[in-house]
N, C-alpha and C positions, 0 to 999 in steps of 0.2 A: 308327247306334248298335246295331242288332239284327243285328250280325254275330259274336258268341258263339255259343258250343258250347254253354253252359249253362242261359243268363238271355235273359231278352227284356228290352229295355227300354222305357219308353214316356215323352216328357217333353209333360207338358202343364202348358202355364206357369209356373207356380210350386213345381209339384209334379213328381216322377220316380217313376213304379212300375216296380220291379225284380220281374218274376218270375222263380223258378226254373222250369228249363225240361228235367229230367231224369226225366220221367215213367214211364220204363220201369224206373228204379232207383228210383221214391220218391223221388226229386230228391236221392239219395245223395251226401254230400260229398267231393269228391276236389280234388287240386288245380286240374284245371281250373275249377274252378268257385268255389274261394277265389280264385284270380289273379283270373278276368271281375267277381269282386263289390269286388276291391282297387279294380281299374285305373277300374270306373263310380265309386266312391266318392271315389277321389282325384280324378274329374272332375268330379264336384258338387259338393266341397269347393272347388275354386276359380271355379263358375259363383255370381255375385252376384242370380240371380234365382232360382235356387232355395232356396224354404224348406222343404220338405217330398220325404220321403221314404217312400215305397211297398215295403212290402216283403210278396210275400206267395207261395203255392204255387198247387196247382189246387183245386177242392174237396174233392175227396177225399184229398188231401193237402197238408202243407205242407213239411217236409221229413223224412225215416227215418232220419237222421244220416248218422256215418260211412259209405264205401264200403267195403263189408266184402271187396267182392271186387278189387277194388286192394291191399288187404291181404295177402292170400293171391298175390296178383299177383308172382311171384320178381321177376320186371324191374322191378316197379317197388315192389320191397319199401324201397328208401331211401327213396323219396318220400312217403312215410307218414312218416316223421322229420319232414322240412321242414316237412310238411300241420300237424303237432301248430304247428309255430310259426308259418306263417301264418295259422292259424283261429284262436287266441290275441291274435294282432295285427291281425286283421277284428273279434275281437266289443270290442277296446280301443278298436279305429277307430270302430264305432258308436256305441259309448257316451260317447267324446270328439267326435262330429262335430255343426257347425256348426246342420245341419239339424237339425229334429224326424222323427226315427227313429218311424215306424207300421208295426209287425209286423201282417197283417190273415191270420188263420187260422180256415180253415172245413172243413178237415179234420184229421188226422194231426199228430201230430208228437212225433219221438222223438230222445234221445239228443241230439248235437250240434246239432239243431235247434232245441230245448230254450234253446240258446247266445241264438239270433238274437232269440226274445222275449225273454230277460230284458236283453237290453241296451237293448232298446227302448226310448222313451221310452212311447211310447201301444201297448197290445197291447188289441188288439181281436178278439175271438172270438164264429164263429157257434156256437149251439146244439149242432152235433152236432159241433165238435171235440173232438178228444183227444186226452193228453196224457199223456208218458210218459219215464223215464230206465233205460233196459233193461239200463245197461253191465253195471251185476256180474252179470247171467246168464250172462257171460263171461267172469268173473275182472278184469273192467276197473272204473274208477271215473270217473267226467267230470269229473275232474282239472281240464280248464277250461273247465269250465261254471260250477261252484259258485262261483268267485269272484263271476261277476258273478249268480248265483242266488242266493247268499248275501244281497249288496245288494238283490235284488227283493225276497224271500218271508221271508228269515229265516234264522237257521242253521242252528232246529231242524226246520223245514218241508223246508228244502232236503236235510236227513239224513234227513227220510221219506220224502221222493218217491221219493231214489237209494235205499233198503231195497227199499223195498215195490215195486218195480219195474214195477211193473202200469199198466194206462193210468188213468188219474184223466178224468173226465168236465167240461165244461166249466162248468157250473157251481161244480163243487170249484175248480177254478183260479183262478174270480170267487173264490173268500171266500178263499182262501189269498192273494193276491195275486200270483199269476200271471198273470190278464187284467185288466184296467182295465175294459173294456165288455165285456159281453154282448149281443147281440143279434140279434134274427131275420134284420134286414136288414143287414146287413153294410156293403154296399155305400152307402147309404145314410144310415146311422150316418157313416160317413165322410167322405161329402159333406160334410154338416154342419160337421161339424169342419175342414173345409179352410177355407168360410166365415170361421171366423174365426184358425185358424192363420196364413193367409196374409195375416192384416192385421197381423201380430206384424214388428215389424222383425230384422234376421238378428241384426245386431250385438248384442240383447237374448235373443234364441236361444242365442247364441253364450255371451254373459256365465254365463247363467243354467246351460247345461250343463259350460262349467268352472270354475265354484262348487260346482256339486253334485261333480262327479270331487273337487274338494280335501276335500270333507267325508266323502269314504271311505274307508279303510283300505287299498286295492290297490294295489300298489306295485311295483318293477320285481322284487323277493324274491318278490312271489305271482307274479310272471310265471313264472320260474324255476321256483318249488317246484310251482305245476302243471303246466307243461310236462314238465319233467323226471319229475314222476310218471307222465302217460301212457306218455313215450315208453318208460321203464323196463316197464310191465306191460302195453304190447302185445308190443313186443319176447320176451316170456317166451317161453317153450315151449310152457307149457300154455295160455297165451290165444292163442295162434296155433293149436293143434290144436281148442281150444273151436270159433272164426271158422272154421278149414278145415270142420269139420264141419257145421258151419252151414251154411256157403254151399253144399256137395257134398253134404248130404243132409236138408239143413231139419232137422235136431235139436240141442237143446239138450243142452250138457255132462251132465246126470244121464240123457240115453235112452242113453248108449253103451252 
C-alpha cells in the first residue's frame, strides 16, 4: 500500500493513517496526489474493518494547498482544469464517506488544505498550528473550499478568514470552529478517541454521515458554481502573471 508518489499509508486494524508525503513542496496539491488520495479512499470505502481514518501532514506542515508550480507548468497547464474537479469530488468523497474522517494538524496549513479539515469529521489541532486561506493575494477565491467551510464555521466566519488572508493561530480556529480539539499531545488525544470510535458500528457511521450530508444545502449547482469559478479566475491573465511571479521571484502582486 506505500507504493505512491505522494501519501504513505499505514493500516492498523480498524484505523488507516494517510499521510502526505510531499515535503519539499509543503505537501502542495497536484493531481498526483488527488488520484493516490481517490484510489486509497475508494479502497477503505469498501474494506468492512475499517472504521477510522487518518489523515494528517508532517509537523511542521500539513498541507500549503494548491501546486502553484504545476500551474505555471505550460505542459501541464490543462491539468490544473481537471485538478479544480477532482479535489471538489475528494473533499465530497470525505465528507460523504463511510468512515470517521480525523484531520490531525500540527503544523501549517493553507489554501486548498484548508478543503481537507473542513470536511472532516474530527479536526484535531496541536498548539503551534496554523491556519490560513491566502487565495486572493492572487486574484483567486477557494471557490471549493467555502462550500464545505461554510458547513464548518459559518458563512460569515468563512468570509473573514478568505478577507483577511493572514494565518489565524490555533487557538482562534478552536472558538471559531475550525478545530474540534486542541491539544498538546496530539497523538495521544487521538489514541483516546480510537478507544471508543472503533467500538461505533460502520453501518451506524455510515447512517449518521448521510443524514447529516441531507441536512445541508450542497448540491450538484454548488458543485458547478464553485468549480466553474476557480477554473474561470485561474485561467485569467492576471492570476497566472500574480502565481508566475510568485513562484520565479517570491513576490506578491503589489511588490512588482
Amino acid at each position: 500500500m506505500n507504493s505512491y508518489k505522494s501519501i504513505l499509508v499505514n493500516f492498523n486494524q480498524q484505523a488507516v493513517t494517510i499521510t502526505l508525503n510531499r515535503p519539499d513542496i509543503g505537501n502542495g496539491i497536484n493531481k498526483v496526489l488527488l488520484s493516490e488520495l481517490f484510489e486509497v479512499f475508494n479502497s477503505i470505502e469498501g474494506n468492512p474493518l475499517v472504521k477510522v481514518v487518518i489523515l494528517e501532514g508532517q509537523t511542521s506542515i500539513f498541507c500549503n494547498g494548491m501546486d502553484f508550480q504545476q500551474i505555471i507548468n505550460v505542459e501541464e497547464s490543462s491539468a490544473h482544469n481537471d485538478e479544480m474537479d477532482i479535489y471538489y469530488e475528494l473533499l465530497k468523497k470525505m465528507a460523504t464517506c463511510s468512515k470517521v474522517i480525523i484531520t490531525k494538524i500540527e503544523g501549517k496549513v493553507n489554501a486548498g488544505g484548508i478543503g481537507f479539515v473542513a470536511v472532516s469529521d474530527i479536526a484535531v489541532a496541536g498548539e503551534n498550528a496554523l491556519f490560513s486561506l491566502s487565495e486572493m493575494l492572487f486574484g483567486l477565491i477557494p471557490a471549493c473550499v467555502l462550500p464545505f467551510l461554510i458547513r464548518r464555521i459559518g458563512h460569515q466566519k468563512a468570509q473573514w478568514m478568505t478577507l483577511v488572508s493572514h494565518e489565524i493561530k490555533a487557538k482562534r480556529a478552536y472558538e471559531i470552529g475550525l478545530v474540534d480539539e486542541l491539544n498538546t499531545n496530539v497523538d495521544t488525544y487521538i489514541k483516546r478517541l480510537l478507544i471508543r470510535l472503533t467500538k461505533l458500528e460502520i453501518e451506524t457511521i455510515s447512517e449518521l454521515k448521510k443524514y447529516m450530508w441531507k441536512l445541508w444545502i450542497i448540491d450538484e449547482d454548488t458543485q458547478k458554481i464553485a468549480v466553474n469559478k476557480i477554473k474561470g479566475l485561474i485561467n485569467s491573465q492576471e492570476v497566472q502573471n500574480n502565481i508566475t511571479q510568485f513562484v520565479n521571484n517570491g513576490k506578491l502582486p503589489w511588490d512588482k
